[in-house]
C-alpha positions as CSV (number, residue, x, y, z in Angstrom):
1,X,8.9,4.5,-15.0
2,X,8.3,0.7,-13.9
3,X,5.5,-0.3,-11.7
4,X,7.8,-1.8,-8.9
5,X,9.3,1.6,-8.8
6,X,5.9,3.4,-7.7
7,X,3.1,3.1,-5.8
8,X,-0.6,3.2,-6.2
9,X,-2.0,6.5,-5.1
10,X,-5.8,5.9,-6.3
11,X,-8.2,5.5,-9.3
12,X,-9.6,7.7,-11.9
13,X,-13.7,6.8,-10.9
14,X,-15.2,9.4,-13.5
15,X,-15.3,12.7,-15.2
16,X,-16.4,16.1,-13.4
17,X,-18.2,18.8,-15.6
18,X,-17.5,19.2,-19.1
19,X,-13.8,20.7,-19.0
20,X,-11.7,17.5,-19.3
21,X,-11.6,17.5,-15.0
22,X,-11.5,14.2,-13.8
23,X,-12.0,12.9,-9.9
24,X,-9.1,10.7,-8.8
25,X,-10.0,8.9,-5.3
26,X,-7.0,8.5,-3.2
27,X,-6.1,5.1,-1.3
28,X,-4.6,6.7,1.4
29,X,-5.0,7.1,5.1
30,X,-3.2,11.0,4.5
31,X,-4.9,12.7,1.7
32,X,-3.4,15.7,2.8
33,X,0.0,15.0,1.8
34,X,-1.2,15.3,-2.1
35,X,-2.4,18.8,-1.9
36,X,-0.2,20.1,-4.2
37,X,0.6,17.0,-6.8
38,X,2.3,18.4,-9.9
39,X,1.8,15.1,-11.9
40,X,0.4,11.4,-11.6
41,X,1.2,8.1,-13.7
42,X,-1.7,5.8,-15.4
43,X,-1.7,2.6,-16.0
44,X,-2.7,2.4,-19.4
45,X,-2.2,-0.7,-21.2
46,X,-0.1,-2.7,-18.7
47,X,2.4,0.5,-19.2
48,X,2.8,3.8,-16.8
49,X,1.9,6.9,-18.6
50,X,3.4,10.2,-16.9
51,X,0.4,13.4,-16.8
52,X,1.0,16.6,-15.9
53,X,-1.5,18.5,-13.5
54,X,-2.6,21.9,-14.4
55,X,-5.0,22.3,-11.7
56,X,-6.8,20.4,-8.7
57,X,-9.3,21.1,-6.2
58,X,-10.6,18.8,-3.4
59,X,-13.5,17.0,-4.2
60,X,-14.3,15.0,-1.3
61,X,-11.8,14.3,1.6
62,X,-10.2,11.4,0.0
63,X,-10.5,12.7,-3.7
64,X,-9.5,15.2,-6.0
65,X,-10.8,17.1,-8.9
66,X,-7.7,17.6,-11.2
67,X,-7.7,19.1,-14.7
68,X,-4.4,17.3,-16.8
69,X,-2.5,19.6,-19.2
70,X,-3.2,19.0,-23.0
71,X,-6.4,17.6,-21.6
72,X,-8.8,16.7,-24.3
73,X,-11.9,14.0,-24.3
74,X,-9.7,11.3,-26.1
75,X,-7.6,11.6,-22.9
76,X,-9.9,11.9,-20.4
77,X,-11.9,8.7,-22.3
78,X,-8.3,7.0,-22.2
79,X,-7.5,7.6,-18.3
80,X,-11.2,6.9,-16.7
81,X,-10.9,3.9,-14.1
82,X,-7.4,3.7,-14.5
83,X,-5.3,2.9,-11.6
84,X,-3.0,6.0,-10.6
85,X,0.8,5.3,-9.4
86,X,3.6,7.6,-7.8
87,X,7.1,7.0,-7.8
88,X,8.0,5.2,-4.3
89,X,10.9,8.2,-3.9
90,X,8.1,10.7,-3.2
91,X,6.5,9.2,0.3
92,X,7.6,10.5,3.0
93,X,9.9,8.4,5.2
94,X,8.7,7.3,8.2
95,X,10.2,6.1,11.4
96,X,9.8,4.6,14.5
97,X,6.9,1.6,14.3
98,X,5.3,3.3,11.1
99,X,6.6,1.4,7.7
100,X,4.9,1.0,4.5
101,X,3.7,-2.7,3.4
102,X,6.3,-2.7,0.8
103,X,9.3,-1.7,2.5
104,X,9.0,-4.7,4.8
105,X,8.8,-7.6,2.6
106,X,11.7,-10.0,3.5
107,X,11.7,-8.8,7.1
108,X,11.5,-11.1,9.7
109,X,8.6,-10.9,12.6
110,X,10.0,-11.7,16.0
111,X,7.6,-12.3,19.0
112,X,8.4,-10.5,22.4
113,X,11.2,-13.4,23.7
114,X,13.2,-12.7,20.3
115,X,11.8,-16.0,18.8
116,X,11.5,-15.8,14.6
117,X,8.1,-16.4,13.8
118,X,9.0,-16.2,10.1
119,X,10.2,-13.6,7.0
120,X,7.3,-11.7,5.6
121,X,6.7,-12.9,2.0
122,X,3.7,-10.4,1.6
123,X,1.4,-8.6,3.1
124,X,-2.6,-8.9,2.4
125,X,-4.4,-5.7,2.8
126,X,-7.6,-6.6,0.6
127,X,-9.6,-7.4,4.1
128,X,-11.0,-5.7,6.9
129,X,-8.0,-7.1,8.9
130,X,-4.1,-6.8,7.2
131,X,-1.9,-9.0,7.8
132,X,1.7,-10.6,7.0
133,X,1.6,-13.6,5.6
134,X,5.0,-15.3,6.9
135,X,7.1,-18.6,5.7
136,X,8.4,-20.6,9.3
137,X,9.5,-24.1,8.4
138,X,8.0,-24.4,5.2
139,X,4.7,-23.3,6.4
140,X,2.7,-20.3,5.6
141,X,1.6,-18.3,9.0
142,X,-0.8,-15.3,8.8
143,X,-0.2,-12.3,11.3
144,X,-2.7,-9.9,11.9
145,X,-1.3,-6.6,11.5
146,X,-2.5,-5.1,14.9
147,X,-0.9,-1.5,15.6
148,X,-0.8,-2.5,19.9
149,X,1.2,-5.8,19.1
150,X,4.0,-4.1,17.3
151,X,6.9,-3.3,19.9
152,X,9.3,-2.0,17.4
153,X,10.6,-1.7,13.6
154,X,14.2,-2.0,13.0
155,X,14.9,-0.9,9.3
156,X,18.9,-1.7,9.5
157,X,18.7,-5.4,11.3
158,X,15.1,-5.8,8.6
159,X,13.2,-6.8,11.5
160,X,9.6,-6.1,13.5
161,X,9.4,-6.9,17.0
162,X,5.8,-8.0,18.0
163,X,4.2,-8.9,20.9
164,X,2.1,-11.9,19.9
165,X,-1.0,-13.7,21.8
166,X,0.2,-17.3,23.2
167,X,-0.4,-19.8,21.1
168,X,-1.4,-18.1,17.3
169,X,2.3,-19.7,15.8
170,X,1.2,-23.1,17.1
171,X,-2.0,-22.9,15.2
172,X,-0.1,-23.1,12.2
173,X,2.8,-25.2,13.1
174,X,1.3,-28.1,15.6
175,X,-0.8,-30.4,14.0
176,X,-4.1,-31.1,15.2
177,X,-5.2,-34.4,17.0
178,X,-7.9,-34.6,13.8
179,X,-4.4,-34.1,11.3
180,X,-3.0,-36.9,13.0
């Protein structure tokens, strides 16, 4: 299995009890939809290593206590605060405006009059406030990701309709007098 192919579901934080259980803590607004995981990769030395699930219990809301088949302490020693993947085949697909930060790299953001405000090279989600980072005439423009300013999500065209405030693309693209 290859990393692009996947996603990360969480991190193995530490051991629970003395029976080879460890407590993986889920990034994930729906912890519910891995109630019933059957098996998990871990990144262990830049490679994914597949590990089947025996049993699991809920921890906390957004972590589990799982027990892995075979488990022994060299394995559990091995897989502590290791990042946790899935492959990207087993989410869900969503519709309407809900997408998934990786399925919409290369799309392009239009604002509410249809103008392109750029083709989504990534997506930053390591701050209180996401956002797409864009490429518009050579320059980088940041988007917040706000849920009220996206209108719509067309998966077949590869583009997100937004309804931007006046003036944010210009912040970017217009020089200012003190540039000049």
């Amino acid at each position: 299995m290859r990393k692009e192919d996947c996603y990360l579901l969480g991190k193995i934080t530490r051991r629970h009890g003395l029976a080879g259980n460890v407590i993986l803590k889920l990034d994930t607004d729906q912890p519910e939809l891995y109630n019933k995981l059957e098996s998990i990769f871990v990144e262990i030395n830049g490679l994914l290593v597949p590990f089947f699930i025996e049993k699991s219990s809920w921890s906390k809301n957004d972590a589990l206590n799982i027990f892995l088949k075979n488990s022994s302490e060299a394995i559990v020693d091995q897989v502590l605060g290791k990042s946790v993947y899935l492959p990207l085949a087993t989410l869900p697909k969503l519709s309407g405006k809900q997408f998934y930060y990786h399925e919409i790299i290369g799309f392009d953001i239009l604002d509410q009059n249809d103008n392109n405000c750029g083709v989504i090279r990534s997506v930053n989600d390591q701050t209180a406030q996401n956002y797409f980072i864009t490429n518009l005439e050579g320059k980088e423009v940041v988007i917040p990701i706000i849920k009220d300013w996206i209108m719509e999500v067309n998966r077949e065209e590869r583009y997100i309709k937004t309804e931007l405030p006046e003036g944010l693309i210009d912040v970017f693209l217009v020089p200012s007098k003190k540039d000049e």
